[in-house]
DRENVO-556693 format. One line per 3 residues: their letters; for each residue x, z, y of C-alpha. Coordinates in Angstrom, 1 decimal, padded with zeros to 4 digits. Example, Ala and Ser with C-alpha at 12.3 -4.5 7.8 and 13.67 -1.06 7.14 Angstrom:
AS = 012.3,007.8,-004.5 ~ 013.7,007.1,-001.1
//
This chain:
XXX = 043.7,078.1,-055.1 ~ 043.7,079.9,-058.3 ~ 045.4,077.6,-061.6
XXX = 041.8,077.6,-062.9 ~ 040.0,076.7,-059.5 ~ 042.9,073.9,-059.0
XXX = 042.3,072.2,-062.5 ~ 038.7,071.8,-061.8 ~ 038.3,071.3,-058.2
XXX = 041.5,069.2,-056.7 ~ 039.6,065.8,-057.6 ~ 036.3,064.3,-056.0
XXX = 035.1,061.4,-055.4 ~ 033.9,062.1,-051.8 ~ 033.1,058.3,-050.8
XXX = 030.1,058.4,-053.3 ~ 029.2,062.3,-053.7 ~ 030.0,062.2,-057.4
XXX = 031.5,065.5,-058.7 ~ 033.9,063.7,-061.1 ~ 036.4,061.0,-059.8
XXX = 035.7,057.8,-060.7 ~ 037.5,055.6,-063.1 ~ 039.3,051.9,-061.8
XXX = 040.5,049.7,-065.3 ~ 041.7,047.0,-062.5 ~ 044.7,045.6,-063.7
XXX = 045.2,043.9,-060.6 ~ 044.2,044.4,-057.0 ~ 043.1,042.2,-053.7
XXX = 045.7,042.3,-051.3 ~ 045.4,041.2,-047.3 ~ 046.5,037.6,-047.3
XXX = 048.6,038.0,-044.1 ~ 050.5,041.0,-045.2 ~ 050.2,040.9,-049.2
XXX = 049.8,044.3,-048.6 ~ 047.6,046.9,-049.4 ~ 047.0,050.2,-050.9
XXX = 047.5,049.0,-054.7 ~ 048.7,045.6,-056.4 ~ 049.2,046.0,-060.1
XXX = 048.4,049.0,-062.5 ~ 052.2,048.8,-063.6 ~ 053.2,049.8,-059.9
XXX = 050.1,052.4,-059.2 ~ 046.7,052.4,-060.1 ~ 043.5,054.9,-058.0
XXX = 042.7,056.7,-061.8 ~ 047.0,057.3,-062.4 ~ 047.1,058.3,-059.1
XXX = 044.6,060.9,-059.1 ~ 046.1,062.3,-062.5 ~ 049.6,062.4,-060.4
XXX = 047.8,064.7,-058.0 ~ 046.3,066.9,-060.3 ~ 049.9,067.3,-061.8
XXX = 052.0,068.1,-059.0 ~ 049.1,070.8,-057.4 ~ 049.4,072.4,-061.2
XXX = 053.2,072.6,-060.9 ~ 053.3,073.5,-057.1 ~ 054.8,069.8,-056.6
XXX = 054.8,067.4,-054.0 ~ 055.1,064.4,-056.3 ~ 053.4,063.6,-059.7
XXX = 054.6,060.8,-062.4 ~ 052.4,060.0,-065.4 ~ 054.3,058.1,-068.0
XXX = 052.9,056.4,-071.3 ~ 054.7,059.4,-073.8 ~ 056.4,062.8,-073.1
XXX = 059.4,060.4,-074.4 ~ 058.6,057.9,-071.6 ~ 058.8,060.6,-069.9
XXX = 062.1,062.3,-070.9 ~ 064.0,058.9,-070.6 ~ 062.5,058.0,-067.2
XXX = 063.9,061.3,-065.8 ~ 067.4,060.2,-067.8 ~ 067.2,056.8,-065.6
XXX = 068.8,058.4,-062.7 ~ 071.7,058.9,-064.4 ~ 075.0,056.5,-063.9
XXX = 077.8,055.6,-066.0 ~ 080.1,058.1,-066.6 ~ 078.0,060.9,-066.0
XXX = 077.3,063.8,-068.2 ~ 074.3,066.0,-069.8 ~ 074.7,069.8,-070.9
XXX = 071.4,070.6,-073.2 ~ 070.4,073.6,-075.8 ~ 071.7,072.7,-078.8
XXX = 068.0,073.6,-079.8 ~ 066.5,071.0,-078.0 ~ 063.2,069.1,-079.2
XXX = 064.4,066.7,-081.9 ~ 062.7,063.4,-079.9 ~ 065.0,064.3,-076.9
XXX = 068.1,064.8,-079.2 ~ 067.3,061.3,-081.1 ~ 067.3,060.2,-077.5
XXX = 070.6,061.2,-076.4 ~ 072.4,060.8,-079.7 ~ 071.5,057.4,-079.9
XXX = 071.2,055.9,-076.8 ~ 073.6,057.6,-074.2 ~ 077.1,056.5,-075.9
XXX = 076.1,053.2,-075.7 ~ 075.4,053.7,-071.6 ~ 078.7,055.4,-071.0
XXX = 076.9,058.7,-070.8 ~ 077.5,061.8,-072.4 ~ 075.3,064.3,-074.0
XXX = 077.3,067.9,-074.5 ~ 075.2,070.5,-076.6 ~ 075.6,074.0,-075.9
XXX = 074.4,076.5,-078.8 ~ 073.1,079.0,-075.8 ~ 072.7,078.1,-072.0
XXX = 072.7,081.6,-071.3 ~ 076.4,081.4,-071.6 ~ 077.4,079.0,-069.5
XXX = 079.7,079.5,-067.2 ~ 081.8,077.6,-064.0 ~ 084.0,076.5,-066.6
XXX = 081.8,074.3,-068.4 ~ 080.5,072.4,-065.2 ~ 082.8,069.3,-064.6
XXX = 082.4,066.6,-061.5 ~ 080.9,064.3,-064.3 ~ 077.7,067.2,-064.9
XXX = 074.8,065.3,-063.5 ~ 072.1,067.2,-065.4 ~ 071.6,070.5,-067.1
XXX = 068.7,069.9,-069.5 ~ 066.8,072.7,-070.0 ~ 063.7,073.7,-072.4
XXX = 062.3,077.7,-072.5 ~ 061.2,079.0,-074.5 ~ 063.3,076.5,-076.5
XXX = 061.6,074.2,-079.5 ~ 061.2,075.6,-082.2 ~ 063.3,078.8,-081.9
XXX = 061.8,080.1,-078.8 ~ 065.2,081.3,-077.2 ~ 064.8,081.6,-073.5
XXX = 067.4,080.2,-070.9 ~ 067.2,082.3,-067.3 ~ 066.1,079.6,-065.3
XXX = 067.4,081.2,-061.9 ~ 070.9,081.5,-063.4 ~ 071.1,078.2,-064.2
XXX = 069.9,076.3,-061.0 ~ 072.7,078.8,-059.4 ~ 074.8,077.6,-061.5
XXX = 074.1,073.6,-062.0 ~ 073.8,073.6,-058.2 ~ 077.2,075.0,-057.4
XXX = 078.5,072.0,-058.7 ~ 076.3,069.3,-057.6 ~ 074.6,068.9,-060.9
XXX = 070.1,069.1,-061.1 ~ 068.4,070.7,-063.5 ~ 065.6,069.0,-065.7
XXX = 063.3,071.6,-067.2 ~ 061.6,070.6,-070.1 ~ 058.1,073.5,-069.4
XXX = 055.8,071.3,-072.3 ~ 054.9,075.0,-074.1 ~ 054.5,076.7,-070.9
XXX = 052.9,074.4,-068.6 ~ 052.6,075.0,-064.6 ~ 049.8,077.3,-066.1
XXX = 052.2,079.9,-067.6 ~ 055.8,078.5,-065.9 ~ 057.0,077.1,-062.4
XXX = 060.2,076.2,-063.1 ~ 059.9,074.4,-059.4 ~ 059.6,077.9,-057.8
XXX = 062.7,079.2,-059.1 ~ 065.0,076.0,-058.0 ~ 064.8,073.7,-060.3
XXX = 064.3,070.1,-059.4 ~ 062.6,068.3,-062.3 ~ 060.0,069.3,-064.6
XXX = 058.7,067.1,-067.4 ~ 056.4,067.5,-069.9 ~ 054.5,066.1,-072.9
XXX = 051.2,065.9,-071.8 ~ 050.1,065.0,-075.5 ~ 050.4,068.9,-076.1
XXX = 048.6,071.5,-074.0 ~ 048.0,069.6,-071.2 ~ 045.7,067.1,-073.3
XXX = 044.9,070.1,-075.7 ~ 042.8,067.8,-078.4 ~ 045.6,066.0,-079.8
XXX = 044.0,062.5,-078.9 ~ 046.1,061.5,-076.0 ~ 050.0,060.3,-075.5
XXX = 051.4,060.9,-072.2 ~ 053.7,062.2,-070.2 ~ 054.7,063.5,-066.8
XXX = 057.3,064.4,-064.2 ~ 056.7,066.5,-061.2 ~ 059.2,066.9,-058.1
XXX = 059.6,068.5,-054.9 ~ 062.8,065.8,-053.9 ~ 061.5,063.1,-052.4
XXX = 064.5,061.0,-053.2 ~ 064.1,061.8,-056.6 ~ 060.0,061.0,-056.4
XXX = 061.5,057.4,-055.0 ~ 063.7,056.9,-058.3 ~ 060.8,058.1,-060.6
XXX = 058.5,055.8,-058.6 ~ 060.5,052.7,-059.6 ~ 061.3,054.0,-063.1
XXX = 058.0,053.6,-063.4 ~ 057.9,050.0,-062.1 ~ 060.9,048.6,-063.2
XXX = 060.5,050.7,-067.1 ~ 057.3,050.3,-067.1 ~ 056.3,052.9,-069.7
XXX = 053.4,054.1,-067.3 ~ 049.9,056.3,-068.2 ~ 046.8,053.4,-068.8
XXX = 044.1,054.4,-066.5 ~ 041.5,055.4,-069.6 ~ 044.7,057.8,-071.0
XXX = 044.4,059.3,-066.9 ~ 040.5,059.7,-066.8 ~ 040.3,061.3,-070.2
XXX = 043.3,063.9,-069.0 ~ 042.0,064.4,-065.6 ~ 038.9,065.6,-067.6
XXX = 040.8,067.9,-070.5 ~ 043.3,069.4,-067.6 ~ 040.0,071.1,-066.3
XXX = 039.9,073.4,-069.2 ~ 043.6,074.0,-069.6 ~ 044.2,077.4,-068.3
XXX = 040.7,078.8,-070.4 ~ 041.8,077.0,-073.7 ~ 045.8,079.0,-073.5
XXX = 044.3,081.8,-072.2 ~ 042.5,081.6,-075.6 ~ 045.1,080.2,-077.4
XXX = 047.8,082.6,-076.2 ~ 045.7,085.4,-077.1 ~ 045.3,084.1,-080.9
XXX = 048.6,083.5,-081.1 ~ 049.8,087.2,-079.9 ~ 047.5,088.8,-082.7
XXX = 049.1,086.1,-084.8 ~ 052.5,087.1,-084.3 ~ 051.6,090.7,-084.6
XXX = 050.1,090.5,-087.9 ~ 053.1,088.2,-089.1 ~ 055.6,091.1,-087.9
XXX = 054.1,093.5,-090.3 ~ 053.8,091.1,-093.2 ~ 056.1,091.8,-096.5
XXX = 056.3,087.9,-097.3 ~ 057.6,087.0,-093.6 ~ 061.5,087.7,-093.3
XXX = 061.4,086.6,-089.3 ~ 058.7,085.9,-086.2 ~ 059.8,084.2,-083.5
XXX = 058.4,084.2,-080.2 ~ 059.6,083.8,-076.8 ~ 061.8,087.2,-076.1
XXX = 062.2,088.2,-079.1 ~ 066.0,087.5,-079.5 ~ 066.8,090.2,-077.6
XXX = 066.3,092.5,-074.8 ~ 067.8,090.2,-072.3 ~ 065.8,087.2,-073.4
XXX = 062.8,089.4,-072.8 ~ 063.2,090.5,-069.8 ~ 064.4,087.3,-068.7
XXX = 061.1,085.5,-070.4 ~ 058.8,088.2,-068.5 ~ 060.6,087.8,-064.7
XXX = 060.0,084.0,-065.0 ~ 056.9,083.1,-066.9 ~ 053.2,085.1,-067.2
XXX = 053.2,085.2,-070.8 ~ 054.6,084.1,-074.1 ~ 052.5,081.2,-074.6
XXX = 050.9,079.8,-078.0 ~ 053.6,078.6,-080.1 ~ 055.3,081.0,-082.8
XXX = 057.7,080.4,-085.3 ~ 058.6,082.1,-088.7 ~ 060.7,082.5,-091.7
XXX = 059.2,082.9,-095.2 ~ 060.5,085.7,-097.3 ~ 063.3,083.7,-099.7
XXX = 060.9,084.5,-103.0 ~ 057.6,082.6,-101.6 ~ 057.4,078.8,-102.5
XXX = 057.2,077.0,-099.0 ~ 054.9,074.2,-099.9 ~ 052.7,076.7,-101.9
XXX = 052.2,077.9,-099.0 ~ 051.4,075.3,-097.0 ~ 049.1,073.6,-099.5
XXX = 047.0,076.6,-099.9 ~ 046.2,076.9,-095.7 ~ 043.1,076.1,-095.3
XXX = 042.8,075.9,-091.2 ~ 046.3,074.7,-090.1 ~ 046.8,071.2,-090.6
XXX = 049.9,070.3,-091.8 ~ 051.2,067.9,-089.0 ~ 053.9,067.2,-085.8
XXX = 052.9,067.8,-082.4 ~ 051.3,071.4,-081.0 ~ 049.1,072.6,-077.9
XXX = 046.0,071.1,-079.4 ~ 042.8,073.5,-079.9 ~ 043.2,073.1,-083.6
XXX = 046.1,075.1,-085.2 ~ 049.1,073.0,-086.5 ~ 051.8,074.2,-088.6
XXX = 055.1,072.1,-088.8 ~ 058.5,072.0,-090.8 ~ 060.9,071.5,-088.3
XXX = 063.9,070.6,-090.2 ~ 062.4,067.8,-091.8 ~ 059.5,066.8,-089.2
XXX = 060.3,067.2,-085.5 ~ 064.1,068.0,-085.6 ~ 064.6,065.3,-088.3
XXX = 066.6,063.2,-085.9 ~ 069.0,066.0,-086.0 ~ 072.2,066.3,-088.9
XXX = 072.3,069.8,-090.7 ~ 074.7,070.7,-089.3 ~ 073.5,070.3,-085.6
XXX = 070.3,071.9,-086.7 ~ 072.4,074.8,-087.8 ~ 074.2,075.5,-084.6
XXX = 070.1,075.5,-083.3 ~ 069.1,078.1,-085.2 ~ 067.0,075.5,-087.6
XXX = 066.8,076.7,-091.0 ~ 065.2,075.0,-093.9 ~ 062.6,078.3,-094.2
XXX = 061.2,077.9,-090.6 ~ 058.2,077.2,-089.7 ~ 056.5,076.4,-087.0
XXX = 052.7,077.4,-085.7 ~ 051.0,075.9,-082.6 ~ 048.1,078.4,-082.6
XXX = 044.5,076.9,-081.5 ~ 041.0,078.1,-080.3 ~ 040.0,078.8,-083.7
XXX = 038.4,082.6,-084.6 ~ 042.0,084.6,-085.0 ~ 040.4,086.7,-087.3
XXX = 039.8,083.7,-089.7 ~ 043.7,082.4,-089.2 ~ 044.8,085.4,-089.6
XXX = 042.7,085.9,-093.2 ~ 044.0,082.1,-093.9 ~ 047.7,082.6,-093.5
XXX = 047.3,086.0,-095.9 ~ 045.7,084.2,-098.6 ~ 048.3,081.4,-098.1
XXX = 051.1,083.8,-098.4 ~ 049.9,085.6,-101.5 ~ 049.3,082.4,-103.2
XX = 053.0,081.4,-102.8 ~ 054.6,084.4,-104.4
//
């Protein structure tokens, strides 16, 4: 199947003829008094509603096994479970700021160790150890939109024993399979595109390792941080319009970036290949376009929150992938967790912003950011 004929047709609810799966709220479940066995027990543990989600997420990545967890956090720190003392964690030193507050303040205390690398791309034999457990990977990276050659680094990380977790929340399986070119985790938030209305928390893993689907399985059990079966109905039902809303999304956000190039007031554009050549063509051999976030520097003369007050489409506010356009301050809003000087070495200045483009007419963003931008000179 097509992405778009798999987000609307993997679930029905065959037993009754209804084109839409049912939902199950059960908390608990009937089990065969002989056994204690049957097909569910407790929502913690699996739940019919979770479950369908879970197959909906794994056919969209091209995975065997699907994991929906509370928040992309829940997430994030489920697929860190796996991980024993001792063991280490090379990331993009432009990571998202939640999975950085994660790392910084959580591993020491576990005898793990988080190593930040200002670019992937040059990793090398050298900077694997028998401690590497995980390479930690996000591309197009959050908020620069650097891109890490995925191929490289499964080559690499599995040389020497070590997975590779790939962070694909800005692509999604609609845009990015990062399971196709040898990686061995994906997780997302599926509060962003894959929910799209910015109403829902939740997050997901996908696998093609059964032993790892065993270990995310009981993560989910023993953590607990698990998807409630409303959450799982209500993203069953947004998934179905996923790959029409980017397509739409992705569009806007192209003409976006265009326009932004050509602008006096902007000093930079950032989107996903345009660090260089290589990233480019690294971007373009491993994804099917550049997606629908976009970042950008001000020119140093225009008054940042002048700018920002005067937008009148753009909310002013975290997260991204919704239908509605957001526009962010990383430095002080998502990457907050981070010190200057670790934002910095990511490539976070204080005039970046960021812009998750929506649904919206582009012609009418596009008239709102100029407007915005001459009222801030």
């Amino acid at each position: 199947m097509h992405i778009q004929t798999a987000a609307v047709q993997t679930l029905r609810d065959h037993e009754h003829g209804a084109v839409v799966p049912p939902l199950h709220l059960a908390s608990t479940f009937e089990l065969d008094p002989e056994t204690a066995d049957g097909p569910y027990a407790y929502q913690r543990g699996s739940n019919p509603t979770r479950a369908q989600l879970e197959r909906v997420l794994a056919v969209l990545d091209g995975a065997e096994h699907g994991f929906a967890f509370a928040t992309g956090m829940a997430a994030t720190a489920a697929a860190f479970s796996i991980l024993e003392v001792g063991d280490e964690v090379i990331l993009s030193a432009g990571v998202y700021g939640g999975t950085y507050r994660l790392v910084d303040k959580y591993f020491a205390a576990r005898g793990l160790t988080p190593r930040f690398v200002e670019d992937l791309g040059t990793l090398t034999d050298d900077d694997l150890t028998e401690r590497t457990r995980i390479v930690f990977v996000e591309t197009p990276a959050n908020p620069t939109l650097r891109i890490t050659d995925l191929r490289r680094i499964v080559e690499l990380a599995h040389r020497h024993g070590a997975l590779v977790i790939v962070d694909n929340t800005f692509m999604t399986g609609v845009l990015q399979r990062p399971l196709e070119l040898g990686a061995d985790v994906v997780v997302q938030s599926a509060t962003k595109f894959l929910s799209g209305h910015s109403d829902i928390l939740a997050g997901t893993i996908t696998t093609n390792d059964a032993d790892l689907a065993a270990r995310f399985a009981l993560a989910q059990k023993a953590l607990g941080g698990v998807l409630p079966p409303f959450d799982s109905y209500r993203l069953i039902q947004t998934i179905k319009t996923l790959p029409l809303r980017l397509e739409r999304q992705q569009a806007n956000a192209v003409a976006i970036a265009e326009h932004l190039r050509e602008h006096p007031a902007i000093a930079a554009v950032h989107v996903p290949g345009s660090f260089s050549e290589e990233e480019a063509r690294i971007h373009d051999s491993q994804a099917t376009g550049p997606g629908a976030v976009l970042s950008f520097e001000l020119a140093p003369e225009l008054d940042r929150v002048a700018f920002l007050r005067a937008l009148k489409y753009p909310a002013y506010a975290v997260s991204l992938g919704g239908v509605e356009s957001l526009i962010c301050h990383p430095a002080t809003m998502t990457h907050e967790a981070m010190t200057p000087e670790a934002q910095a070495e990511a490539g976070i200045s204080q005039e970046l912003l960021r812009l998750s483009v929506g649904i919206e007419e582009v012609a009418d963003l596009i008239e709102d950011l100029d407007q915005a931008l001459a009222a801030a000179r």
